[in-house]
N, C-alpha and C positions, 0 to 999 in steps of 0.2 A: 067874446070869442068871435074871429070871424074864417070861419072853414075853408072857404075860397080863397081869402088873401094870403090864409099859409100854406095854403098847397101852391097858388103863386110863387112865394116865395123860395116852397124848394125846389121846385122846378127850377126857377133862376139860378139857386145856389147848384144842383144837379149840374146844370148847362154849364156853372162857372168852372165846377170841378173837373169836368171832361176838357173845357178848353184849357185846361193849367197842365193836364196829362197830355195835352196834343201839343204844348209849349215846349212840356220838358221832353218828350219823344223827340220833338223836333231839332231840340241839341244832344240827346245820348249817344247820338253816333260816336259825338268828340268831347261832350264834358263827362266826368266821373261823378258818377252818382251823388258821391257826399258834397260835391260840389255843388248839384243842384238842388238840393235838400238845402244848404244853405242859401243862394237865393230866393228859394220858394218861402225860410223861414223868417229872413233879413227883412226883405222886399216887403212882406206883410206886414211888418210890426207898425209903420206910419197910419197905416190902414185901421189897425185894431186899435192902435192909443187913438187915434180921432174918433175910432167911434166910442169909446169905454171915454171918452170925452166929453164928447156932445151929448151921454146918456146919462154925464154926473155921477159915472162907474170908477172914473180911473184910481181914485183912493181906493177904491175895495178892489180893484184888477188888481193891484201890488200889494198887500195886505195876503200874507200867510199865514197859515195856524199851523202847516204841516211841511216843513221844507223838504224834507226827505221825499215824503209824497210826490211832488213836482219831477224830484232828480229822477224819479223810478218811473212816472211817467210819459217824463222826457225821453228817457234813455229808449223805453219800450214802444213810445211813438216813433222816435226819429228812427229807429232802425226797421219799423211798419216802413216808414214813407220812404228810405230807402233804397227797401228792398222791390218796393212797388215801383221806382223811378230806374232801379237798375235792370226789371225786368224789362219795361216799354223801349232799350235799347235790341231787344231780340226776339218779341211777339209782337204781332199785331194787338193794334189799341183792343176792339172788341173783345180780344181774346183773354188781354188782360183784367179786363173788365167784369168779362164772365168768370173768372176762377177770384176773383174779390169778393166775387159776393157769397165765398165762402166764409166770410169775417160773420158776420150772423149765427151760422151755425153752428160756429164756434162759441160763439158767446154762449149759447146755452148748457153748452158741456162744461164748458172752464165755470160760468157761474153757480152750476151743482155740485163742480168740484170744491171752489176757492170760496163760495159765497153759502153754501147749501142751501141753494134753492132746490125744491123739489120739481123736480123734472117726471110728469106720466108718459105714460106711452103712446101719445097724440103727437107732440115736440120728439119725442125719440122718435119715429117713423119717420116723423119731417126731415130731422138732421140725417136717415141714415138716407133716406130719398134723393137731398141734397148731398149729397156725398157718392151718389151713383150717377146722378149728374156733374160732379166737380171727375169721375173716372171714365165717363164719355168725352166730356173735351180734354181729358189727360191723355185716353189712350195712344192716340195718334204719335206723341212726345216719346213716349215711354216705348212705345214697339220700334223707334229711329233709333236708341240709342247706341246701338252698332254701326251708325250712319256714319254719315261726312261731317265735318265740323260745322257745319252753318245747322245739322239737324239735331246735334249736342247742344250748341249753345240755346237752341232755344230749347229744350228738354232744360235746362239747369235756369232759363230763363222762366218755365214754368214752375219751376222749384222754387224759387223766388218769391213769384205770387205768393205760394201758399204758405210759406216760410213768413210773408208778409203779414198773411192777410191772420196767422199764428197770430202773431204779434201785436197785431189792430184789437184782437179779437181780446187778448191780455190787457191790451189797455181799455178798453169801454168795460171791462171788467173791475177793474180798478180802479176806475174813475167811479163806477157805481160807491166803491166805499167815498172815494175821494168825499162827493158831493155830502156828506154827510159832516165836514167841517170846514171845506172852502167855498167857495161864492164860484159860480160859472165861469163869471168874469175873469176871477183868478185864476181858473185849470188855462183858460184862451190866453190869456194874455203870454203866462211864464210858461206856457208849453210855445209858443214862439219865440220865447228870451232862450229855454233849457234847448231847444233843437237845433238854433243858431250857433250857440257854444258847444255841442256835441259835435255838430255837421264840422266844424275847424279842424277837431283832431285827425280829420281823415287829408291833411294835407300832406303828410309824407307820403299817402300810398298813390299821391301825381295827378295835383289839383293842375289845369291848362288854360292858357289862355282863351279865352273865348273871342271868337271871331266877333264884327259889329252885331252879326244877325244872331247870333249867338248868345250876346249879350240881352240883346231886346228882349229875346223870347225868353231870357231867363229871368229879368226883371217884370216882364209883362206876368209870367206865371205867378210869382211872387204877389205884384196887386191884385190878378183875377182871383187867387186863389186868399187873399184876407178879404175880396170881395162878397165872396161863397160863400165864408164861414161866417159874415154878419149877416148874409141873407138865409143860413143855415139855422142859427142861432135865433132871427127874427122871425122865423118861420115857426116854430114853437109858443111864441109869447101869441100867436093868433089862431092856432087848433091845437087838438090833440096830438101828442104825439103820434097813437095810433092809428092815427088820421092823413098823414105828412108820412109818414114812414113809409109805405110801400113806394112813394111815389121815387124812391132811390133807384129803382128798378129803371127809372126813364132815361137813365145815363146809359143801358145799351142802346136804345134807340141813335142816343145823341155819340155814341161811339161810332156804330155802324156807319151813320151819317159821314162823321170824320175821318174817319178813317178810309173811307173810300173816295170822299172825294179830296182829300189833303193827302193822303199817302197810298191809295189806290191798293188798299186792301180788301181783298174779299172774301167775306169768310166762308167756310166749309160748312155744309150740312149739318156736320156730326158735331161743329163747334155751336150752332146754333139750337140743336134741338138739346146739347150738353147746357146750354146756357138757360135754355125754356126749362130743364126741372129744374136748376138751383133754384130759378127764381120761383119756382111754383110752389116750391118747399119754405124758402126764407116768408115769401106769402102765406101759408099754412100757418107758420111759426108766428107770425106777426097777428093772424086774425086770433089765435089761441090765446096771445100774449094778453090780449084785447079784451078777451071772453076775461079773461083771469083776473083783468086788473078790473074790471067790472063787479067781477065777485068778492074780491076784496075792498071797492070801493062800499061794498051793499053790509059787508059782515062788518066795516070800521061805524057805518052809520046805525047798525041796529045795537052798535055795544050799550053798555047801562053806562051813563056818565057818573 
């Protein structure tokens, strides 16, 4: 193990993910969503066969045990990442930022429901905490909705998020069984083959041409973003998860950043101190997850062989 090389790491993959979200904001004005869901998914694939390549993975990346798994996977990522992509055409990055990180606290509910894990009342505080922080940076959406159209669409553009971040929260849920008869390498690989082939069908509802700069930023999103996930991914094989995992949280910084100085956003008080509890909660959540998986590591070593 080396603890510093993989918190390196996700910071790098962090940084990579917020600049793939400031790629695709930067075409949403004029591409449609499923459109850039397919670049981001296309675009990566040369990225992820070279690396499941050069690791001596790539027979076990195409190697299924569960094909179905993948389609449901697929289907329940690619509509996460494009509803996250449809929203950054009518929030500010930060903000989008901040209501994702309700994907977390979601995961612990859907996994007591679909998985029964036992959940106390340590993680229930957390999530309902987080959840009074996800209706502080709501509020503001939700009291406009009698507004003008530009204060609708971003009301229905934070619906999105959350809509999304549902969704995300379904799939790492599912992946938990997944991992229990595919290889890593396979959920990575065919969830960039299954998001590619989904993201097509949304061509009737008026896929456009993309302008030169339009294109860049939609192929650049594409490489950054299979950048991210190998440095995401290599960031595990060198700490703990519970070790690496808060450090997700560094993507508001790296939003804030972008977003103010590439699209001159600035956020509001009441989006910031709404973003200070999700994250203070999804940290709750993470240090408990940590104590737990501790206590479990201590009860597997004192069993009788």
């Amino acid at each position: 193990m080396h603890p510093l090389k993989g918190i390196l790491l996700k910071l790098v993959a962090v940084s990579c993910f917020i600049v793939m979200s400031s790629l695709i904001k930067a075409s949403t004005p004029h591409v449609p969503a499923g459109e850039a869901v397919f670049f981001r998914s296309f675009c990566s694939l040369p990225i992820i066969v070279g690396w499941l390549a050069a690791r001596g993975d790539l027979s076990t990346g195409m190697r299924v045990a569960n094909p179905m798994a993948h389609v449901w996977r697929g289907f329940i990522g690619t509509t996460s990442m494009g509803c996250g992509f449809a929203a950054l055409a009518f929030l500010p990055l930060p903000e989008v930022t901040a209501l994702g990180y309700t994907m977390p606290l979601l995961v612990v509910v859907f996994a007591a429901m679909f998985l029964g894990e036992k959940v106390g009342i340590f993680r229930i505080g957390a999530v309902v905490l987080g959840l009074c922080g996800v209706m502080v940076v709501l509020e503001p959406r939700v009291t406009t909705l009698g507004g003008d159209m530009v204060e609708i669409t971003q009301a229905a553009g934070a619906l999105l998020v959350l809509f999304g971040a549902t969704c995300g929260a379904l799939a790492q849920v599912h992946i938990r069984n997944m991992v229990k008869t595919e290889q890593t390498s396979a959920i990575v690989f065919w969830f960039s083959i299954t998001a590619t082939a989904m993201s097509l069908l949304t061509i009737p509802f008026g896929w456009v041409m993309p302008t030169p700069f339009e294109a860049t930023a939609l192929i650049c999103a594409g490489l950054v973003g299979g950048v991210g996930q190998i440095f995401l991914t290599s960031s595990y094989r060198f700490a703990d998860a519970s070790l690496v995992a808060p450090f997700d949280y560094a993507s508001m910084l790296f939003a804030l950043l972008i977003g103010y100085f590439a699209f001159g956003e600035v956020p509001t008080a009441q989006m910031l101190i709404g973003a200070a509890i999700i994250i203070a909660a999804g940290v709750i959540i993470l240090i408990r997850e940590r104590q737990l998986g501790l206590q479990r590591a201590k009860a597997q070593q004192s069993k009788t062989p």
